[in-house]
N, C-alpha and C positions, 0 to 999 in steps of 0.2 A: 195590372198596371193602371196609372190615372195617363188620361187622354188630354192633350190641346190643342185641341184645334179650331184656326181662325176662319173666322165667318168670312165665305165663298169670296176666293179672288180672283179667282181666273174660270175662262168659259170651259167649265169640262159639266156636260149636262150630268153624272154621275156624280159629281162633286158631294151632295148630301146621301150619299149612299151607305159615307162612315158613319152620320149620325143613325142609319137606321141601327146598319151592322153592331155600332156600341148600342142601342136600346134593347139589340135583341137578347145578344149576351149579358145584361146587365150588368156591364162595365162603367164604370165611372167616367166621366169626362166631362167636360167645361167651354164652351167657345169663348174666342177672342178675339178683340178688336186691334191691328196693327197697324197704324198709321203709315203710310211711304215714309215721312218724312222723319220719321223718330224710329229711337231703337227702344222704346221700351213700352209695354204693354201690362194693364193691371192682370194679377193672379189673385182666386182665391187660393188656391192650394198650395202647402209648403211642403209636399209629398215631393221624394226623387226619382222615384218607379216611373219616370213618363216618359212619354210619347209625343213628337209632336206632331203634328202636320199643317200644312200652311203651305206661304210664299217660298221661294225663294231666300227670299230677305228672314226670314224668321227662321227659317233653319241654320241660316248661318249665324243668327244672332246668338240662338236657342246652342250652338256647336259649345260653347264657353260654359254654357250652367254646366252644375255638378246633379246632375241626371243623369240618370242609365234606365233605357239606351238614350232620350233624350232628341239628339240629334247628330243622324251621321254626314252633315255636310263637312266636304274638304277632303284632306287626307288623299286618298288613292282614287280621288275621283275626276281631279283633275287629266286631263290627256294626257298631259308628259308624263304621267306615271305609270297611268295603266294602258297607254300604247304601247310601255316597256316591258310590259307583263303578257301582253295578247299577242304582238310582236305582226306577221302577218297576216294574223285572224280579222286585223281593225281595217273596215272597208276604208278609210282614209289613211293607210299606213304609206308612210314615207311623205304625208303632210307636213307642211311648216306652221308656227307661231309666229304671229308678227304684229304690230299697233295698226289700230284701224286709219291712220295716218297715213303708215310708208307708202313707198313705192314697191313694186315686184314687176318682174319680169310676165310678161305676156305672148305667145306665140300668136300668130295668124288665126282667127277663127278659135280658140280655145276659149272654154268655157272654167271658169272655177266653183266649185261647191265652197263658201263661205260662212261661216257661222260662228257666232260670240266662242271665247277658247273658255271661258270658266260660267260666266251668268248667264245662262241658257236665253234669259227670256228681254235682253238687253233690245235685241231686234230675231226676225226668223231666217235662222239662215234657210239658203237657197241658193240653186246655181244663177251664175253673173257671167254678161260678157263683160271685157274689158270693159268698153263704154257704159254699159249699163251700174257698173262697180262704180267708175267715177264720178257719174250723175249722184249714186247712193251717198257717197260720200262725202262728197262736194256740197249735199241739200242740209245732210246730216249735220255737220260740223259749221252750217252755216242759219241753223235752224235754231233759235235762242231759246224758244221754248223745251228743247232739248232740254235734258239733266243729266240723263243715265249712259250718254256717250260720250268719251272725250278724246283728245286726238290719241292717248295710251290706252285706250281699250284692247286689249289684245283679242284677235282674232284668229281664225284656225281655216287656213287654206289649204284646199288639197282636188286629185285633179279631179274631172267628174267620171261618174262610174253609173253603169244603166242599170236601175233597179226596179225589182217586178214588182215586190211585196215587202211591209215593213211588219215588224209587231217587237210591242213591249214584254218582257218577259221579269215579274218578281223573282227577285232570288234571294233567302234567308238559311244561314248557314250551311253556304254553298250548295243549295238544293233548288231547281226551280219548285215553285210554289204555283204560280196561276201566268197568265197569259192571254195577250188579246193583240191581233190585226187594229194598226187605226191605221193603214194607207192601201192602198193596190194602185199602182199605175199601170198606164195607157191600155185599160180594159182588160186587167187579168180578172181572171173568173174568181169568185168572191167564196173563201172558206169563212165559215161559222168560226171554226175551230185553227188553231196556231197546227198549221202540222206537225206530223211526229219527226220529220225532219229540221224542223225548225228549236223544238224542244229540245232534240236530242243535244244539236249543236252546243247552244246556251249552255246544256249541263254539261257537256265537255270544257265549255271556256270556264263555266264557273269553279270547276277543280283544276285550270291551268293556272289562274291568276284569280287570288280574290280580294274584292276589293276594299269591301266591308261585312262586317255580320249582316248586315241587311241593303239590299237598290234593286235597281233596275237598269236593265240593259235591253238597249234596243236594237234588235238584228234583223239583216234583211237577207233577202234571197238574191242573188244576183247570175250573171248567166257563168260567174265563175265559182259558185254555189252559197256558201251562207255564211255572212260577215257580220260583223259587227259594227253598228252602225255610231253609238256612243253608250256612255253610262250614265245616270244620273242620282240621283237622291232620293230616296224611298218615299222622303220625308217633303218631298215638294213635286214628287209625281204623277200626273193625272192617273186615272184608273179607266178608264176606256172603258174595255168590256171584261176587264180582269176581275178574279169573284177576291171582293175587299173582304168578304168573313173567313177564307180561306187564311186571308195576309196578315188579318187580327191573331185568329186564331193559332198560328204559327209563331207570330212575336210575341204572344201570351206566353206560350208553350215552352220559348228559348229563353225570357227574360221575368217570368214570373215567379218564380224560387230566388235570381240571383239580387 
């Protein structure tokens, strides 16, 4: 396949890992320049065999070309869908959607886990008290330099839940692929390695619901055992400590004949 991907946008120190991984396999590929502000960006190549990776913004743009695979944003990645699919697997299951506007209901002392419902990287969700939610929002929507919020942002609330350990896990045709830890709270002892319980889980959910030929899903451990924590796009996902020639190599594998 031909490769696109755009020159470093977000802090993921790994970030230039896929230009070594495409040098080494001597795979073709190309970087690019994508503006915030614009939807389009020069190509040399008129190939359809591609790949992208990038922002956010670019895989959703990149979702429209007639490229295979191209880009898997959208589709079953949103939460109302494959909440419906994971069912009580999803560590936020029985969450609501709502605009970063309304109002909702608040108990005494309750805390909410908060985060953008579709654009991951809009702001980082995080748990809020009530108070601290209003302050957010209230800076937010009164903040001009702002662009990428507005009062219909929809949002994804749900209640908070103690969690030990995070990790990403690749999944391409319904198979985990590679895997990596980027969290441990309040001083859990620090694995190298994604346990085998952690593994195992992922490839259970990934043959109960799947979402696309190729993402990632990030599950956590919790003291009620191992959830799911969201899904997101292969195509705009940091790589941590996940082995990226593995993930090359794999999407070669599935999408290089078709």
């Amino acid at each position: 396949m031909y490769y696109i991907v755009q020159k470093n946008v977000f802090r993921d120190p790994r970030y230039d890992e896929i230009f070594h991984v495409l040098d080494s396999l001597n795979l073709p590929y190309e970087e690019v320049i994508f503006y915030p502000n614009s939807n389009e960006f020069f190509l040399e190549t008129d190939r359809k065999d591609v790949f992208v990776y990038g922002s956010v913004k670019l895989a959703k743009v990149c979702a429209d070309f007639d490229w295979n695979p191209g880009s898997f944003y959208g589709g079953n990645h949103e939460y109302e869908k494959y909440a419906k699919g994971f069912g009580e697997y999803i560590l936020n299951h029985g969450s609501f959607i709502t605009q970063f506007s309304d109002s909702f209901s608040w108990e005494e002392n309750q805390k909410y886990f908060i985060k953008p419902s579709i654009d991951a990287k809009v702001f980082t969700g995080k748990v809020f008290t009530e108070s601290e939610w209003k302050d957010f929002t209230y800076e937010t929507l009164n903040n001009n330099e702002n662009t990428r919020i507005t009062a219909e942002t929809l949002i994804q609330v749900s209640k908070y839940h103690k969690i030990i350990k995070e990790a990403r896990v690749w999944i391409v045709n319904q198979k985990v692929v590679t895997s990596s830890y980027y969290l441990f709270h309040d001083q859990a002892g620090f694995e190298e390695n994604v346990s085998n319980e952690g593994l195992d889980f992922a490839q259970k959910m990934a043959k109960i619901y799947n979402v696309a030929d190729a993402y990632v899903m990030d599950v956590c451990e919790t003291f009620e055992g191992w959830k799911i924590v969201e899904v997101n796009c292969i195509n705009s996902a940091g790589f941590y400590k996940g082995d990226v020639k593995k993930i090359i190599l794999v999407l070669e594998e599935m999408y290089a004949e078709k």
